[in-house]
N, CA, C and O atoms as a GROMACS GRO file, in nm:
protein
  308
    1UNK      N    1   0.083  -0.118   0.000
    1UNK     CA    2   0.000   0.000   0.000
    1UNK      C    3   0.088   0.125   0.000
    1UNK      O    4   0.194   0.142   0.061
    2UNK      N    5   0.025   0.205  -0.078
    2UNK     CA    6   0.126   0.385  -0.106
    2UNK      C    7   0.047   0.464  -0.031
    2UNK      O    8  -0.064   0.410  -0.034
    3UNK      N    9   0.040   0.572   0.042
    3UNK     CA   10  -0.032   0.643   0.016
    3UNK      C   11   0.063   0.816   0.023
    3UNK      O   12   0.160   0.848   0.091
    4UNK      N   13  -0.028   0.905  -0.092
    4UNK     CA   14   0.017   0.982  -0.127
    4UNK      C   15  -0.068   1.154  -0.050
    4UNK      O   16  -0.137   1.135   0.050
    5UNK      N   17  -0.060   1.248  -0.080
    5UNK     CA   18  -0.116   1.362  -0.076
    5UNK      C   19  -0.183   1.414  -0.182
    5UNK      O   20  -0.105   1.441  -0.274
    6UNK      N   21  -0.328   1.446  -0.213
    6UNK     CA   22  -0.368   1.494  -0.382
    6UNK      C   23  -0.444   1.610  -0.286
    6UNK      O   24  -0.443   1.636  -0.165
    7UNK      N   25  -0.500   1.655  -0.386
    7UNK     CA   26  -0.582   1.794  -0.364
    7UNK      C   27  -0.711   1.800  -0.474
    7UNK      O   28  -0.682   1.794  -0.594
    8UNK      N   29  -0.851   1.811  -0.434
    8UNK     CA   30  -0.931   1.790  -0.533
    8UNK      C   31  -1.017   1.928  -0.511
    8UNK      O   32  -1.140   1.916  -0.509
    9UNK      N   33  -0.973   2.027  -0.499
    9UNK     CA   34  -1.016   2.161  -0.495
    9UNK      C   35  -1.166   2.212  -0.597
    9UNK      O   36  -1.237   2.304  -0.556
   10UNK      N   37  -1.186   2.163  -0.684
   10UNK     CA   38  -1.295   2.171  -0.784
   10UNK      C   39  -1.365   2.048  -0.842
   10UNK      O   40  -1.326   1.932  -0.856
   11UNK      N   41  -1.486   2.112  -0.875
   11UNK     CA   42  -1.588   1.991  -0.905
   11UNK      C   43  -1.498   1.937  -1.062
   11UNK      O   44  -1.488   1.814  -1.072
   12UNK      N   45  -1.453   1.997  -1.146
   12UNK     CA   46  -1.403   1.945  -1.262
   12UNK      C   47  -1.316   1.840  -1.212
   12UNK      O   48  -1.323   1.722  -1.247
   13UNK      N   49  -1.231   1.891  -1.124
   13UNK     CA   50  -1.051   1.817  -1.060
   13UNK      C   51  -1.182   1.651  -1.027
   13UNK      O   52  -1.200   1.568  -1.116
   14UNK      N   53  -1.233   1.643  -0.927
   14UNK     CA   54  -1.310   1.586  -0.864
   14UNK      C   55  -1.390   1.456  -0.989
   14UNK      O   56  -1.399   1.334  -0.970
   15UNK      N   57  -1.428   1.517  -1.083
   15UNK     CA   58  -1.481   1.429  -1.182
   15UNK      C   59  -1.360   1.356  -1.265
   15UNK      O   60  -1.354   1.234  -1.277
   16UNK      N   61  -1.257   1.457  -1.324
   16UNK     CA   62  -1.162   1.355  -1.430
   16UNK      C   63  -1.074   1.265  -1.305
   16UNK      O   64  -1.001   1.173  -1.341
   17UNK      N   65  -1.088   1.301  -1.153
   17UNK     CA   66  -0.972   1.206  -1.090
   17UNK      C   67  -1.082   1.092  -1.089
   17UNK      O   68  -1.043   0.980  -1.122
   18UNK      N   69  -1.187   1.105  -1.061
   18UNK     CA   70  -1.259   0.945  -1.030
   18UNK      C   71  -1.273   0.868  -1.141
   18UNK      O   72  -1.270   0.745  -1.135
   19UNK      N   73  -1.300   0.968  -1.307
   19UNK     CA   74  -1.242   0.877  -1.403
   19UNK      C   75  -1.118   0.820  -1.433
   19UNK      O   76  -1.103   0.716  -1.497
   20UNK      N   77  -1.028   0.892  -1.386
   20UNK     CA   78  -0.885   0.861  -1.428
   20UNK      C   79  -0.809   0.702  -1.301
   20UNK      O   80  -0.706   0.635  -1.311
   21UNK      N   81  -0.922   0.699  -1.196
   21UNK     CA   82  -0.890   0.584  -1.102
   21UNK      C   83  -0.946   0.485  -1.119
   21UNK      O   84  -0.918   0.379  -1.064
   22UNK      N   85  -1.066   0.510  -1.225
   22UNK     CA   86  -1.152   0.385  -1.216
   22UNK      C   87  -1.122   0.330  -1.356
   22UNK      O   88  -1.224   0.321  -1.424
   23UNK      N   89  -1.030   0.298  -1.407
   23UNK     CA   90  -0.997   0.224  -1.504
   23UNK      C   91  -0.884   0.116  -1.439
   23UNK      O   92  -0.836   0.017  -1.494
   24UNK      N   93  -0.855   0.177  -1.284
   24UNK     CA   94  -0.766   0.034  -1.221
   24UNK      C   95  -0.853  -0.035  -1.115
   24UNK      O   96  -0.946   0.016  -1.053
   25UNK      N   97  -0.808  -0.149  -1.106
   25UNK     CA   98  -0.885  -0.235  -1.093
   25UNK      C   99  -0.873  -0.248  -0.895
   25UNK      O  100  -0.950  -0.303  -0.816
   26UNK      N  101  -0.753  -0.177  -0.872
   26UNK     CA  102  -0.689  -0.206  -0.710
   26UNK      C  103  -0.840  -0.073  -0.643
   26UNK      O  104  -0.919  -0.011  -0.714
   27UNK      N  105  -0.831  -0.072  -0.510
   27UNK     CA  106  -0.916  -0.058  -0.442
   27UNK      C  107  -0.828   0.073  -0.385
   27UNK      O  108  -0.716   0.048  -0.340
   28UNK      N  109  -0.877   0.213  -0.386
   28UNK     CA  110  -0.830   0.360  -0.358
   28UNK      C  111  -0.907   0.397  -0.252
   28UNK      O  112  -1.028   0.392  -0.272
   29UNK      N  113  -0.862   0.442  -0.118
   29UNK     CA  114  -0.944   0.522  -0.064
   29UNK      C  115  -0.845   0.678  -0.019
   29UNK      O  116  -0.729   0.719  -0.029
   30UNK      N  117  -0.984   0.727   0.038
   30UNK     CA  118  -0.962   0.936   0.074
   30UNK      C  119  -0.968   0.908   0.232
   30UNK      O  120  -1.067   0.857   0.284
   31UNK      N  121  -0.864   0.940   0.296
   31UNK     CA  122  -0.848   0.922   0.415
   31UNK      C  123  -0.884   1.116   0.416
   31UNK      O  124  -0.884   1.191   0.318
   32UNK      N  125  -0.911   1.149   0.551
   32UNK     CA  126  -0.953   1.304   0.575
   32UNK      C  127  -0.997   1.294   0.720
   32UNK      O  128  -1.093   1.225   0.754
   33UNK      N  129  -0.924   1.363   0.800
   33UNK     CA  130  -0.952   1.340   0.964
   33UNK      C  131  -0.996   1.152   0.976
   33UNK      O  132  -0.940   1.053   0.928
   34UNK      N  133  -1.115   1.166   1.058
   34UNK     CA  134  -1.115   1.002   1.103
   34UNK      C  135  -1.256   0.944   1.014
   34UNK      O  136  -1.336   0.863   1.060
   35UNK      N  137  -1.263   1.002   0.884
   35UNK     CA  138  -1.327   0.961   0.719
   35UNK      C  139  -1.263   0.895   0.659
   35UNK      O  140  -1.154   0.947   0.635
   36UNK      N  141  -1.280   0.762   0.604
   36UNK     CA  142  -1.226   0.674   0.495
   36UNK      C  143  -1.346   0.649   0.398
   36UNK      O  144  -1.455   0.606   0.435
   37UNK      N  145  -1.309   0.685   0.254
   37UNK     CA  146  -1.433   0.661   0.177
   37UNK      C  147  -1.339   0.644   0.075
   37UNK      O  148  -1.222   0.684   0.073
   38UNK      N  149  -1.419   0.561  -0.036
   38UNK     CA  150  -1.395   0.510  -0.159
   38UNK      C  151  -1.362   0.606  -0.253
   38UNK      O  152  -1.448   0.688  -0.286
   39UNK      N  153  -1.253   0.610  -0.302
   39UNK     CA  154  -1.225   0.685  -0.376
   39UNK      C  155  -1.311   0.728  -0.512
   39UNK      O  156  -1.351   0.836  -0.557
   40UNK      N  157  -1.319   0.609  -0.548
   40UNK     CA  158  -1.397   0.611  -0.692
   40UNK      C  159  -1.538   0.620  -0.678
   40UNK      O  160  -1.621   0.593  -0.765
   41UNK      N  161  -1.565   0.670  -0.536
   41UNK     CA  162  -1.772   0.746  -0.505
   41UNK      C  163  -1.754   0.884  -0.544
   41UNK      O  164  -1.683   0.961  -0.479
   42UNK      N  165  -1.823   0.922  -0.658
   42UNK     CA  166  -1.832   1.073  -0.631
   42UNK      C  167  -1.858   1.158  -0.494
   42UNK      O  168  -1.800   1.244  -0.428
   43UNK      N  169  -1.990   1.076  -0.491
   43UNK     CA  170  -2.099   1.141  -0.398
   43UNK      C  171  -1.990   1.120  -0.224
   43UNK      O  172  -1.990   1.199  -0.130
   44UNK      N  173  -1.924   1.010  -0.235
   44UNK     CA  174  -1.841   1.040  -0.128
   44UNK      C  175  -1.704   1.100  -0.101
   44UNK      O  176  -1.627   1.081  -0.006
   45UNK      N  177  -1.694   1.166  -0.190
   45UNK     CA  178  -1.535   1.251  -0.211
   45UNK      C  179  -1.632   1.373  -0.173
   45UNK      O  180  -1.598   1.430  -0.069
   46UNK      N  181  -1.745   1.424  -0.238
   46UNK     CA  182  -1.797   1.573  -0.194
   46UNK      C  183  -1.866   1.565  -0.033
   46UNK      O  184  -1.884   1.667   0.034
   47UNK      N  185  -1.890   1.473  -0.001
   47UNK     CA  186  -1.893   1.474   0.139
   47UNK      C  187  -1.737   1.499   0.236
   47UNK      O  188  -1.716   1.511   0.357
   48UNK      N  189  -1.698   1.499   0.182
   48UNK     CA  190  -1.534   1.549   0.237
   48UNK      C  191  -1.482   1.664   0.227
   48UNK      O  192  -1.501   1.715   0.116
   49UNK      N  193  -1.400   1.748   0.327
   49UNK     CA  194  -1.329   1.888   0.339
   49UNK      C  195  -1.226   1.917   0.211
   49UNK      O  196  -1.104   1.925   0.215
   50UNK      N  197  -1.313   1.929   0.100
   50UNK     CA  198  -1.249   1.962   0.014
   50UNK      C  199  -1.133   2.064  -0.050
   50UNK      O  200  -1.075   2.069  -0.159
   51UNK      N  201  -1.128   2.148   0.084
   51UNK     CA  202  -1.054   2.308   0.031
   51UNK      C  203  -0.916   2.234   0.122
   51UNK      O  204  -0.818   2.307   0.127
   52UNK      N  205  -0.906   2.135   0.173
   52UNK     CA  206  -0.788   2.044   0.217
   52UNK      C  207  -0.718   1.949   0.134
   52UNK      O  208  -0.761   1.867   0.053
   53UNK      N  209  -0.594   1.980   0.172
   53UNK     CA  210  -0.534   1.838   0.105
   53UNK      C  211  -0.577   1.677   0.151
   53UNK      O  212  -0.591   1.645   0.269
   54UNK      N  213  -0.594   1.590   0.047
   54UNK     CA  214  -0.662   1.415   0.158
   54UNK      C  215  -0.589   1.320   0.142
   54UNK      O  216  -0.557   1.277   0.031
   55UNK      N  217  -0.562   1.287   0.221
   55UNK     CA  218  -0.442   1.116   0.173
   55UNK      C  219  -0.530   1.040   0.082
   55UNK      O  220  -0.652   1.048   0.092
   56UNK      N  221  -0.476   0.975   0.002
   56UNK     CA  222  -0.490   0.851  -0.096
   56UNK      C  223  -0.422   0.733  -0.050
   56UNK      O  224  -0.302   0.739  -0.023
   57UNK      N  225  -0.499   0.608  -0.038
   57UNK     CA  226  -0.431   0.512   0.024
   57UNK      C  227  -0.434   0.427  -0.158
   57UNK      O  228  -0.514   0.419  -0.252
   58UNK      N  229  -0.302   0.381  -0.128
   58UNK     CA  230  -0.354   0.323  -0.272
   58UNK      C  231  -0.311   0.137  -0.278
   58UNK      O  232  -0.190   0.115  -0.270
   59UNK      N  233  -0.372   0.055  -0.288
   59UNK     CA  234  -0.397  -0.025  -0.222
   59UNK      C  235  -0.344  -0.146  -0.316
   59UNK      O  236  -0.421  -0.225  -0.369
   60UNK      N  237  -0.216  -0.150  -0.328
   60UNK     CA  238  -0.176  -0.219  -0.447
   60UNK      C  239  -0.005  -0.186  -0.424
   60UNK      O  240   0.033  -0.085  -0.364
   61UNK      N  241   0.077  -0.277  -0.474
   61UNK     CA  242   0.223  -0.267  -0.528
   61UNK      C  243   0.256  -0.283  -0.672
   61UNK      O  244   0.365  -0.250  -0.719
   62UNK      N  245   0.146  -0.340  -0.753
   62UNK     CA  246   0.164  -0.347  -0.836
   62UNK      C  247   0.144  -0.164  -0.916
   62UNK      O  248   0.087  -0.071  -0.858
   63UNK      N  249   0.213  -0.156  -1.065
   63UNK     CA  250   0.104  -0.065  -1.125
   63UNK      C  251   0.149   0.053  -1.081
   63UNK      O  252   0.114   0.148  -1.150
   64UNK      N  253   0.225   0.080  -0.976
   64UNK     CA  254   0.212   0.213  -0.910
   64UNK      C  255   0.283   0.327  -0.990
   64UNK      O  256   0.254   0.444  -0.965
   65UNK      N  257   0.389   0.289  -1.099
   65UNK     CA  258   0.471   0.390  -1.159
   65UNK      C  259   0.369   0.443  -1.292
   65UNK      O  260   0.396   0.545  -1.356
   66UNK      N  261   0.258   0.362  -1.318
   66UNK     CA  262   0.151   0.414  -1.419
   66UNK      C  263   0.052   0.434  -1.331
   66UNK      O  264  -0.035   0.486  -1.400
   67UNK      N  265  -0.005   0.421  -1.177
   67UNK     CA  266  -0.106   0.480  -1.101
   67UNK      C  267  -0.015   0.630  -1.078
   67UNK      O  268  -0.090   0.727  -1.088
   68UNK      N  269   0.091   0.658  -1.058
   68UNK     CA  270   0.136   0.776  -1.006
   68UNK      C  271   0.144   0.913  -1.131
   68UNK      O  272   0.150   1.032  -1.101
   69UNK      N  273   0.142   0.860  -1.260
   69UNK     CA  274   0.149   0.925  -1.350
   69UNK      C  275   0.007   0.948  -1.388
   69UNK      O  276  -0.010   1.049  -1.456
   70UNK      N  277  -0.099   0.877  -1.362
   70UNK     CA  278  -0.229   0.952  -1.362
   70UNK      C  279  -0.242   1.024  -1.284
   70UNK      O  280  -0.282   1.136  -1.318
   71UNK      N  281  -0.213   0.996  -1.145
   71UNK     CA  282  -0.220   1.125  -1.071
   71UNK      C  283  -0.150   1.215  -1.056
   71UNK      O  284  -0.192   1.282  -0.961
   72UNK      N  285  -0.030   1.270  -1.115
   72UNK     CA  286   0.040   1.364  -1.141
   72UNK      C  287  -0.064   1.505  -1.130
   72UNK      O  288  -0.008   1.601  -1.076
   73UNK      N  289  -0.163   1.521  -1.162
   73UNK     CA  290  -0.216   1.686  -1.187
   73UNK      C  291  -0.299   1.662  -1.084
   73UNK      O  292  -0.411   1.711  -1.102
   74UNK      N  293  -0.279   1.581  -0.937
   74UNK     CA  294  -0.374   1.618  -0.826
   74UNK      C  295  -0.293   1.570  -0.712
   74UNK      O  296  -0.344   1.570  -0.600
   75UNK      N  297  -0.151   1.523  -0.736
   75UNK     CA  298  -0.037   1.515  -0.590
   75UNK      C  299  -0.021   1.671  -0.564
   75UNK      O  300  -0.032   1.767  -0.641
   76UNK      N  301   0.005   1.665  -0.450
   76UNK     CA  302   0.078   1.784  -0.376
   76UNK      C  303   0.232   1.731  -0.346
   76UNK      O  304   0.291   1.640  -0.289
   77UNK      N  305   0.254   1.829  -0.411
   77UNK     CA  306   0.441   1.759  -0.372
   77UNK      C  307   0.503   1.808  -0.263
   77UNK      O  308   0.616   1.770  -0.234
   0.00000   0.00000   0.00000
C-alpha cells in the first residue's frame, strides 16, 4: 500500500480524478480526519473537506509507476 497527498479543490478536478482511477482495478481510498471513503464514489469525495489536502491510500504494489502518472495533476508535492 502507497499512500500519497492529492488535492481535489474543484468539481471538474473531482470528476476527471474518479475517471482517471476507475480504469484500475486495485481498491483507492480518501483518508480526511477520522473519514475513509472510496475513492472512486463521487458522492463520497464531496462529502469530504475539500478546500484540504486528503491522503490517498492506494492499495496495491503493483502498477504504481503508471497509477502515479495519472495522478500527477492532483499530488501535492
Amino acid at each position: 500500500m502507497k499512500t500519497v497527498q492529492i488535492s481535489l479543490n474543484s468539481i471538474s478536478k473531482v470528476k476527471t480524478f474518479v475517471n482517471a482511477i476507475a480504469q484500475f482495478d486495485f481498491d483507492f481510498d480518501l483518508i480526511s480526519g477520522r473519514y475513509v471513503i472510496d475513492a472512486k464514489s463521487i458522492m463520497g469525495i464531496f462529502s469530504l473537506d475539500l478546500s484540504k489536502p486528503i491522503d490517498l491510500a492506494i492499495h496495491t504494489e503493483n502498477n504504481l509507476d503508471e497509477i502515479m502518472e495519472v495522478l500527477k495533476p492532483y499530488l501535492i508535492e
